[in-house]
N, C-alpha and C positions, 0 to 999 in steps of 0.2 A: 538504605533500608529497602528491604521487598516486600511489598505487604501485598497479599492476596486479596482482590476486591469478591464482594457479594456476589457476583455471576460465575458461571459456569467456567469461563476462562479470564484472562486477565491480571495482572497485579501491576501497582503503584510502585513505581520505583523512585523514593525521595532520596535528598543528600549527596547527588551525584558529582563531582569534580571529574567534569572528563578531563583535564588539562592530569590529573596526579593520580589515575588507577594505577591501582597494583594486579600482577598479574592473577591472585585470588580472588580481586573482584569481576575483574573481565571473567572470570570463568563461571563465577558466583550469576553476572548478568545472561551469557552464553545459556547456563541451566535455567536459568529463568522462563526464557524464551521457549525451551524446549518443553518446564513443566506447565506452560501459561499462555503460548500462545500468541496473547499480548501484549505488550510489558508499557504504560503508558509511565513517561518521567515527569512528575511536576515538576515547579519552579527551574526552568531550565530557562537561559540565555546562551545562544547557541549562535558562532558566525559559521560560514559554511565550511570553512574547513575545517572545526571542531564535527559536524554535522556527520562531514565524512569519516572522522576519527569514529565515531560511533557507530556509525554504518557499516563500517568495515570490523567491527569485533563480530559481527555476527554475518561473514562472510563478504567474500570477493564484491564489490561495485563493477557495473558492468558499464559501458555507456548507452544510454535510451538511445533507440533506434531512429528514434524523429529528433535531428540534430537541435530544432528552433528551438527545443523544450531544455535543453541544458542549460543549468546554471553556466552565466561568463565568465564565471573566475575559478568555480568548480566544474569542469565539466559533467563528473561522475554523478552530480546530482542534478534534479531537475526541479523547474517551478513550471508547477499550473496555476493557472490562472484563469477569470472568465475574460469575456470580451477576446475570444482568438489570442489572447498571452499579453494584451493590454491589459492595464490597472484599471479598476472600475471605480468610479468614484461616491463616494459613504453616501453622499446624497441622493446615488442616479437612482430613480422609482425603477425603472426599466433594468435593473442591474440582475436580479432574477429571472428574468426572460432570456438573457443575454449568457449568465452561466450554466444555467440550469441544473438539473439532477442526476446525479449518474446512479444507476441502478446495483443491485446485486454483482459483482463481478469479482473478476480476479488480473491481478496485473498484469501487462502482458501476455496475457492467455494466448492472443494473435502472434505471437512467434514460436520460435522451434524449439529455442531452449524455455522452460518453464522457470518465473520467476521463483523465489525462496521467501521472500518476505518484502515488505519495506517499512522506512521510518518515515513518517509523514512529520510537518511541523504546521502547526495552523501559524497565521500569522496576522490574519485579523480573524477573529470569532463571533460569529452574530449571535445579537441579543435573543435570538429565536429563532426554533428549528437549528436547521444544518449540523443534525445529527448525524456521526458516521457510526456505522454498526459495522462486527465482525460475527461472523458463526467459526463454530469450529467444526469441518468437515468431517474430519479426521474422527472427532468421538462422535457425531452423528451415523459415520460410515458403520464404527463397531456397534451401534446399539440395534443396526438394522438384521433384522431375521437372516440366518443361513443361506432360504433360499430367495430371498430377494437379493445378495449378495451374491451367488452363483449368477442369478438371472444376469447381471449385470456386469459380472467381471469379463466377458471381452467387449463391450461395448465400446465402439469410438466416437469419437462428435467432433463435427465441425466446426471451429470456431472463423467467425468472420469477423474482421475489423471494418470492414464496409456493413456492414449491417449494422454495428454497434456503437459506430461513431458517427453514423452519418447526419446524425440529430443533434451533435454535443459543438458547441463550442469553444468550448476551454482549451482541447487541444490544440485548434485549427488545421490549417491544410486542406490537402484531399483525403474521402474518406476511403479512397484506394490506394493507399500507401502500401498496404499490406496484402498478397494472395493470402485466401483460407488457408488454415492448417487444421491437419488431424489430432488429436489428442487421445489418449485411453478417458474415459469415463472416471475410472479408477485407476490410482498409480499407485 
């Protein structure tokens, strides 16, 4: 079942059997995504190679560019974590200092080919806060006036990975993994 939530994008996708789709549901999920944006599945129990079976209805897996961060038995998927990709544990006081916040973004914005989506899974959920928010660009872009739309249609930006990661933990590494790349503003 698809049930559209209260916000502006979004729906509820319950009842899901990914082991038994039919090909009218994969398609049915597919359109979803495209009239919604975001498709969040409750009651899901998911090991990682079902993980992938759903990742892949809604396009090719690619592998993340920072090998540490791939799943070991999946490669094509990846786990974050705080503590530099150690387990934090429920008790540490310090465990928010240690993962911290990541801001407004977009995934892998820092490479050449532009990401298409992802399916995030929480795996432990705090009791408060650690809200993740989405916007949708796309219907923000079209509500914007004509000419602020001209003004801005060749625009390019910089995206840095050394600027944006150089505060985060979760990833680890160097936060020069990456040279800047260029992007359009608008695609």
């Amino acid at each position: 079942t698809i049930t559209p939530t209260s916000a502006p994008l979004g729906a509820f996708v319950t009842g899901l059997d990914i082991d038994a789709l039919t090909r009218d549901e994969i398609e049915r999920l597919r359109q979803a995504y495209l009239d919604h944006a975001v498709l969040v599945f409750r009651g899901q129990t998911m090991d990682a190679q079902q993980m992938l079976v759903l990742s892949e209805i809604f396009g090719e897996c690619g592998l993340h560019p920072i090998p540490a961060l791939r799943h070991p038995e999946v490669e094509k998927l990846i786990i974050l974590a705080g503590n530099k990709g150690e387990p934090v544990a429920d008790d540490d006081p310090t465990a928010d200092d240690r993962i911290g916040a990541i801001p407004w973004h977009t995934d892998l914005i820092y490479t050449e080919a532009l990401n298409r989506g992802e399916l995030l899974r929480a795996v432990k959920i705090p009791q408060e806060e650690g809200e993740t928010g989405w916007i949708d660009t796309a219907r923000l872009y079209s509500q914007l006036p004509a000419t602020v739309k001209a003004k801005i249609a060749d625009l390019r930006i910089v995206h840095s990975y050394a600027k944006t990661h150089s505060q985060q933990s979760m990833v680890g590494g160097s936060p020069n993994l990456f040279p800047d790349v260029i992007h359009p503003l608008v695609s």
